[in-house]
Each structure stands twice: as C-alpha cells, then as structure tokens.
N, C-alpha and C positions, 0 to 999 in steps of 0.2 A: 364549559368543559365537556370533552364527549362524556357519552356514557358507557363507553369502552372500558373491560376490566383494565385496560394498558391506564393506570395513571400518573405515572412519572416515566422520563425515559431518561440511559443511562447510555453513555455514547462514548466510548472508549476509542482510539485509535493509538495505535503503536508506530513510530516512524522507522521507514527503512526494514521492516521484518517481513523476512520473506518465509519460503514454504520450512523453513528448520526449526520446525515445532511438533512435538510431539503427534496431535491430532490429526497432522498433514502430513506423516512419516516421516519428515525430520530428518535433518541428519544422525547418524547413529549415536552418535554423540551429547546429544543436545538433552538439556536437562530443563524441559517447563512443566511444572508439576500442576500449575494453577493456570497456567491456558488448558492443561488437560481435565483439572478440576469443573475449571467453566464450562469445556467440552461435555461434561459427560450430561451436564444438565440443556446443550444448548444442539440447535439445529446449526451442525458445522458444512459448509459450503466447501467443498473438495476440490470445486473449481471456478474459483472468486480470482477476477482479472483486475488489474487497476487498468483505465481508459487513456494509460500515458504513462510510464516509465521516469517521472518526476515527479517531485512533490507540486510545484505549483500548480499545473494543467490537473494532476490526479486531486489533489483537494479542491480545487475551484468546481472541478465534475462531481464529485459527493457531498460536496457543501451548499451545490446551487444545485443540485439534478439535472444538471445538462452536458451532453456531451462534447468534448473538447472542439470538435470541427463543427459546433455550432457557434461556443462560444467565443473561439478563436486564441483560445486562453490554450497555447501550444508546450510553452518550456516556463522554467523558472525565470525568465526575462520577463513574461508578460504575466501579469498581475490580477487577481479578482478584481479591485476596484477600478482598471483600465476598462471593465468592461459593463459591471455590477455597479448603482452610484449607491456611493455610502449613506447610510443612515435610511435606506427603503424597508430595512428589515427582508430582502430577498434573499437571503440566505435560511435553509432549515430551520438554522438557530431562529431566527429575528421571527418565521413563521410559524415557529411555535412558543415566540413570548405573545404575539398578534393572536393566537387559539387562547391563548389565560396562561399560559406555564410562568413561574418563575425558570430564568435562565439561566445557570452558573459554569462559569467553565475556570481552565487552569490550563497552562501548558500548551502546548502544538497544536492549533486544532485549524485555527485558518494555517494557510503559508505570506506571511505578513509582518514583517518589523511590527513593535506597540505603536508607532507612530500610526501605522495605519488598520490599529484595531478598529472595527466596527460598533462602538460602543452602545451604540443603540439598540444591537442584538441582545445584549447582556442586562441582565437584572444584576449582576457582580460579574469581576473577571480579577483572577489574580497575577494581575502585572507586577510580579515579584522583581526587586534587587538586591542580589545578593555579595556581599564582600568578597571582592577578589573573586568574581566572575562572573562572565559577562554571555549573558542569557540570549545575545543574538547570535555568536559564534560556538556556543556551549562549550565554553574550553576555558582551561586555567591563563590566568594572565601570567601568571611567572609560574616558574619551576622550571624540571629538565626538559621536560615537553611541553609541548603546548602547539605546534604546529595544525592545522585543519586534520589531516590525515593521521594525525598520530594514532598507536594504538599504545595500551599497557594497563599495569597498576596504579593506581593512586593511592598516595597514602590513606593509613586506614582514618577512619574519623574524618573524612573528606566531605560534605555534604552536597549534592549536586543541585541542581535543576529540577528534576525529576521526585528528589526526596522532597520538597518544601512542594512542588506543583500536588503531588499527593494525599500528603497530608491535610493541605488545604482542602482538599476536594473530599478527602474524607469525614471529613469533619461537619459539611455538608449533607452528607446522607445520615439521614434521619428518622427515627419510629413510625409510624403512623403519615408516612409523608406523603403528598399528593400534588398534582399540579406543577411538579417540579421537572426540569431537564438539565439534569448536571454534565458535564463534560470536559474527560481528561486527556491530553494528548502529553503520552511518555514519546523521548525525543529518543532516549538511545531503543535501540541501537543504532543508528545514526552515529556515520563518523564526527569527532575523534572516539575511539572504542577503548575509551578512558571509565575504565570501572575496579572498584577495591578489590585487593589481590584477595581476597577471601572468595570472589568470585572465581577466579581463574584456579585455585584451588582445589574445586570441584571436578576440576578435569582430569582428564588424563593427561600422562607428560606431552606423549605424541599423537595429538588429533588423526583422527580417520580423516583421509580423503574423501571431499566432497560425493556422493553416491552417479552424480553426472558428470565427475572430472573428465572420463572417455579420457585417458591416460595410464599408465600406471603407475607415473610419477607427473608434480606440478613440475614442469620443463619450458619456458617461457619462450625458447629457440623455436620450438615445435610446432609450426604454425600448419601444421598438414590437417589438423579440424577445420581450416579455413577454407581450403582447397573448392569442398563442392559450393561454398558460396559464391553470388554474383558479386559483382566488384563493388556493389552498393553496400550490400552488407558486410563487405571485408573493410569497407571504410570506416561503418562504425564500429565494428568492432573492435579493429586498431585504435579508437582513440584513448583506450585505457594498457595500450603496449610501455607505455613507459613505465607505470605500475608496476605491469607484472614485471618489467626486466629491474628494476629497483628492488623489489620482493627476490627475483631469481638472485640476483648479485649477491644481496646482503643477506642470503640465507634465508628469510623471513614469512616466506608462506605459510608455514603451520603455526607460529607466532599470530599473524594473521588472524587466521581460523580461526582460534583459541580466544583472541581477542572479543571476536563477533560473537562466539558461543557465551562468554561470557558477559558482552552486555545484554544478550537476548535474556539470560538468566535473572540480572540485575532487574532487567522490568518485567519480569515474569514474580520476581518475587514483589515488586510494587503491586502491580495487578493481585498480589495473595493480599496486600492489603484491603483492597477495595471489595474483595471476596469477601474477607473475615468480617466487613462493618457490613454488609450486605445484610450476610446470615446474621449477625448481631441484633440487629435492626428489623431481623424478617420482613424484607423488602420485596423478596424474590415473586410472590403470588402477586405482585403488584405493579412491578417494574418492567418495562421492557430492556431487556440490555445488548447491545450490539456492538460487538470488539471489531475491528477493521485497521489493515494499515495500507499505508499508500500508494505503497507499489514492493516490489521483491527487490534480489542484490543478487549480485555474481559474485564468486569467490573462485575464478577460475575456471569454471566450467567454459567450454570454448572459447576459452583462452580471452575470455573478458571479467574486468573488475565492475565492482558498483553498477550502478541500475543503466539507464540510454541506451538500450536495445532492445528489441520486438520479440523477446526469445521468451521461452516459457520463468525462469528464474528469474529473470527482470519484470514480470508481469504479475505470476500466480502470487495472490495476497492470503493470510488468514481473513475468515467471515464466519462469524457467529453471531445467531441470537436467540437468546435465552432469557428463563423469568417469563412476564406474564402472557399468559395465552400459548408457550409455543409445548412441544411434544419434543424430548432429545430425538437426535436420528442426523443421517448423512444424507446430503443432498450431492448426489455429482453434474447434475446442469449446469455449464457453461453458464457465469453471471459476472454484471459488471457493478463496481463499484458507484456509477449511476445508479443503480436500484435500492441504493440504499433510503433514499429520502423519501421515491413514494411508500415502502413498504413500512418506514417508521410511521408515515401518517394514517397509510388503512390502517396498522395494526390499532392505531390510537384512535379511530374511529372517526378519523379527520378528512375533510374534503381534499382531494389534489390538487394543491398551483398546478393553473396549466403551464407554467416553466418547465415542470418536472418533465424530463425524456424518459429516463428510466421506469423499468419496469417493478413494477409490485410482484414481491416475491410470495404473497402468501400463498398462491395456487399451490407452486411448490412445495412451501410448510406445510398445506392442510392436505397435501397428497391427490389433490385435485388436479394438478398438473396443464391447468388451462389456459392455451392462449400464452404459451411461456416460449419465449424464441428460441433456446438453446445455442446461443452460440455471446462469444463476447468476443467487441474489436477494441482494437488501441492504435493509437497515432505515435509516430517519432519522427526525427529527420534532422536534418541540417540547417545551419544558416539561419538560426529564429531571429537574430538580430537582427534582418533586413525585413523588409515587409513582400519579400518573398522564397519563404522558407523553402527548400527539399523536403515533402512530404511521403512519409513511407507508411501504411497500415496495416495492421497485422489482422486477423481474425481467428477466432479458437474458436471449434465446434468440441463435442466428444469425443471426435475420434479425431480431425487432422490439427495442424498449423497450416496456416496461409498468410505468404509475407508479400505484400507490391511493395517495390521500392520506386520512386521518383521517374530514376532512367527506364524502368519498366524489368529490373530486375526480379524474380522470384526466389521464395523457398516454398517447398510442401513438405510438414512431417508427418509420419501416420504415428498419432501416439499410442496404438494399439500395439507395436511394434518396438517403438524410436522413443522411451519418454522423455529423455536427453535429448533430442535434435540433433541426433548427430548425423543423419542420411537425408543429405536433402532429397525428394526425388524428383525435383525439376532441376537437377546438377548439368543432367547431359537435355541438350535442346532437343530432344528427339524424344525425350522421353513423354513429352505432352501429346503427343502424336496417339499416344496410347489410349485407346477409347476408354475404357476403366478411368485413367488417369482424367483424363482430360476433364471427364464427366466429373471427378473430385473437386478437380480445380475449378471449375467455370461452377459449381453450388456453391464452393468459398468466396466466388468473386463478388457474386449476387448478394453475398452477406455484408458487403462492403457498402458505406454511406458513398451518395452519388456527389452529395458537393461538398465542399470543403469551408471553412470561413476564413477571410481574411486576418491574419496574427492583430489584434490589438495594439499599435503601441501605446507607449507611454505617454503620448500626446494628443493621442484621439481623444474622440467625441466619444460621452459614456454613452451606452445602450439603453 
C-alpha cells in the first residue's frame, strides 16, 4: 500500500446530472443541499467536460483513462469489453485491487448489462434483484407508466434501485478503514424521472425556465436558434424534434423540468446518505472522494432534448474532490473526465498505467498550475452502427467553443459573451476572414486530436 495519507478512495458518479446543481449555478430552482455540502469541503471543477455526450464512450474514458478516439469506444453501441478483454483488471477499479485495495462497488459504475460485469475488478459488487423491477431498464414493470421516457410520481413506499444500491454501499464504509475503494453509481437522474411525489413537492407549481432556453417561452415551432448553425449540426439537433413537438402538444414541458429537478433532488438526498456515514465514521482526513457524472442533458435549451450534442449543456458534468489531502476552492480550467484516474492514483501515491491519457489534476489542486493543458475535447456524430461513423469534435478552452463537423461544418462560441451558445460566430463564411477571428479558430483547431480510431465492433478482435 502507498504511503500516501489518500488510504481509501471513495468514487461517486451520478448518471445523466448535468450543470443544475447548486455549486455550478444551477438552475434557479434546483434544490441539492448535500452536493453543496460536499462542495463546501471539496475542490469543485467549474469546468469538467465529459469526452462524449453518452454514457458508454464517457464511462469507458473515465474508467480506463483513455480517450474515446483512441479507444474507439464512440456511442452506447460499442462497448468496454469490445475493446478492454475481461478479467485483465484494466480498468481503475481492477488497478487498484492489483495496488492492495479491497474493491466494492453498487450501481452504474461501468455502462454494462450484469452479464458483462468485470468481476475480477471487484472484491464484492452488489448485483441486486429486486421484485417488480427490473434494474437494466430502471422502470416499473406494471402500473400507469412505465414506458423508457416517462416522467412523474411514484407511489410513496416505492423502493428504487438506487435506495437498496445505497444502502448497500453504505454499510460498507467503515471506522478505522483503509485499503479500501468503494463505489456508487446513482442512476437517476436518468430517464424514466420516476421519483416519489414528496420529491416533486418541494417545488414550485411553475418551474423557472431553463437560464439558457434563449426564448421566452419553451415553443417547439421555433426553430430560428437553429438558423446560425451548419447543416451538420441542425442534423443533430433535430434528432430529439419529436420530443420536444410531443412535450409542445401535450402541454408538458414544465412537467418535464419539474420531473428532472426532482430526481436530481431524490439523489442528492442519497448522496446526504453517504455524507452523514462518512462524518459518522470520520473517514474524511482519510479518504479521497471524487463525485462525477457522465455527461450533461438538454431540457430545451436550443431546442434540443437529452444529451447527443457537442453543446456546452450536453457536455459540462459536476467534478469534485474532496477528503484526504485536498484544500476546498474553485478551479475553472477546462478538464476532462479522462483525468479523473491519473489523478486518483498520484493522489494515492500510485505509479501511473501508461494506459492513462489523461491528465493528473493535482498541479491544479496544489495551485501549482503546471504543465496543465486547459482546454477539454469531445467526440459525437453519426452512423456508429457502421464501421464508418460521421465524426464531429468539439473542444472547450476558457474562453471559446469549437465545434468540426464531419462535412467540415463549424460553430465558434465566445463564452465570455455567449454562455448559452447562442451566436455562432462562424454563422456567416466570411466572418473567418477576420484575422482576430480566424486567429481563434485555427488555436481551437490545433487543440483538436490528429487521428481518430476506428469504432470497435461487437465482433472485433479485443485490444
């Protein structure tokens, strides 16, 4: 074991939570009392990207430390273990049971049906089943709803996924503990945004519109935010148009809202769990803890739903970490959820797999600031079903957006300005012409990875 104060590490992810959290300004609305808790003790990253606007590609890049366009692991079609072979222990996890840790986790932590858990990662793992539902789809088997997308109440005395993945894990963390890496992944919020009406209670009747709707009502006709984009990215955009015209129809957009606030709350008060056994246990001068989630969600903001777009809302994730060795404080460097696995190992005082791409964040933490790139990219695109995907990359500096599309479409946002996206300023083709501009664009392009890797299928050769 190192001899690093870090002696257990604590690995939290939230699926589907994007910036409407307290610590990240939030929507006005939004009630997380215990991410702001964790906040106040924890180094919060203001601007933490996920490396891909889906759960599989984005877990498979913070689980193994490498970047999507190495590992070729593009959408939810392609898979860790197409690419990673099972049982090498090459994931985080597996290389830090390989360092001495005992490993325990619970809940969403790869993106993986049980059939293709990793088990050799795990000192335990709690493969829970639960009566009358069904933990790969997270939804009720009967009642009024139950459909993928549904939102609403659940009767009270409901017990989810989430409550039995929790408890489990709390029960786990222990006095005097060392040597340990526990890990929980809460699913909501993640549709369906099925949570007990005591959560939705909390609200108000009529949710505040999104702070980046650029509207002044949700209007789904309205498609003139589209306007300065290139055709590439009015493509993706549209492909959650039926959404929104089904929400416009049936009334239902602030329902909607209300939904989402409400499951953010629902594991916002899980996580107060894992808080309260912490301090319990005085764990905190001992543990290192790192909260993260996948990637972000739209609720309308230009006129798109759910995550599969290269836009700031689809991208910017919560990043915390806090507990042993770190100082509270705000970092705003540009970071990618790649960095999460070398920095859990320096802080542990662990050698780096040379797997890892990402960077070690601690320069940042210790205010040393060296040798730290500032900038994070992400991949999206088209067609992953083939084994020649439409690839599009975005890249975030401090100050701009930089979007390539496939056909060689552009956006440029200056977030100094624009922190919605709502003014491309490569709309009009002349306006690159502008030496200023131009100069912008061509430092963003440079930030850009030069190759790309071919999509894994499901029937390749593992790596």
């Amino acid at each position: 074991m190192s001899t690093s104060k870090v002696k257990n590490i604590l690995f939290l992810s939230i699926e589907d939570l994007n910036d409407w959290v307290e610590p990240l300004g939030g929507h006005p609305d939004t009630i997380t009392p215990n991410l702001t808790r964790l906040a106040a003790r924890a180094q919060v990253f203001q601007n933490a990207y996920a490396e891909a606007p889906a759960c599989s590609p984005s877990r498979t890049s913070t689980l193994f430390g490498r970047h999507p366009w190495s590992t070729g692991v593009y959408a939810n079609n392609h898979k860790w273990h197409d690419f990673f072979e099972p049982g090498t222990r090459s994931s985080l996890v597996g290389r830090f049971r390989d360092a001495g840790f005992e490993t325990h986790g619970a809940g969403k932590v790869f993106h993986v049906a049980p059939k293709h858990f990793d088990h050799s990662d795990w000192t335990s793992y709690n493969d829970i089943q639960i009566e009358g539902f069904d933990p790969v789809s997270k939804t009720r088997k009967s009642g009024k709803v139950g459909i993928y997308t549904d939102f609403g109440p659940l009767e009270e005395g409901h017990l989810q996924y989430d409550d039995h993945n929790t408890d489990w894990l709390v029960e786990r963390l222990q006095p005097q503990a060392t040597g340990q890496f526990w890990a929980l992944g809460l699913y909501r919020p993640h549709l369906p945004f099925l949570v007990q009406q005591k959560y939705f209670d909390r609200f108000p009747e009529v949710i505040t519109d999104p702070p980046g709707l650029g509207l002044n009502r949700f209007d789904p006709a309205n498609t003139s935010l589209h306007d300065p984009l290139p055709d590439s990215g009015k493509m993706i955009a549209n492909d959650s148009a039926m959404l929104r015209r089904i929400l416009g129809r049936n009334n239902e957009y602030k329902d909607l809202l209300k939904a989402y606030l409400a499951s953010i709350n629902y594991a916002d008060e899980l996580l107060g769990k894992v808080l309260d056994r912490m301090d319990a246990c005085n764990l905190w001068d001992d543990t290192l803890v790192v909260l993260w989630s996948d990637h972000g969600w739209q609720l309308g903001e230009k006129l798109a739903f759910r995550k599969f777009t290269l836009w700031e809302r689809a991208l910017r994730v919560p990043l915390m970490f806090a507990g042993a060795g770190i100082e509270a404080g705000d970092v705003h460097e540009p970071v990618s959820l790649c960095d999460i696995a070398p920095t859990l190992f320096a802080r542990a005082g662990l050698p780096l797999p040379e797997q890892f791409e990402g960077q070690d964040l601690s320069p940042v933490m210790d205010h040393t600031n060296a040798n730290m790139r500032g900038n994070a990219v992400a991949v999206w695109g088209r067609e992953f079903k083939t084994d020649s995907p439409k690839l599009a990359m975005s890249v975030r500096s401090r100050s701009h957006r930089y979007i390539l599309y496939w056909d060689g479409g552009e956006e440029l946002y200056d977030h100094r300005s624009d922190p919605f996206e709502h003014v491309n300023l490569l709309a009009d083709p002349t306006a690159a012409k502008d030496p200023e501009l131009a100069a912008v664009r061509e430092a963003h392009q440079l930030m850009l990875p030069e190759d790309f890797a071919i999509p894994v299928s499901q029937t390749a050769h593992r790596g």
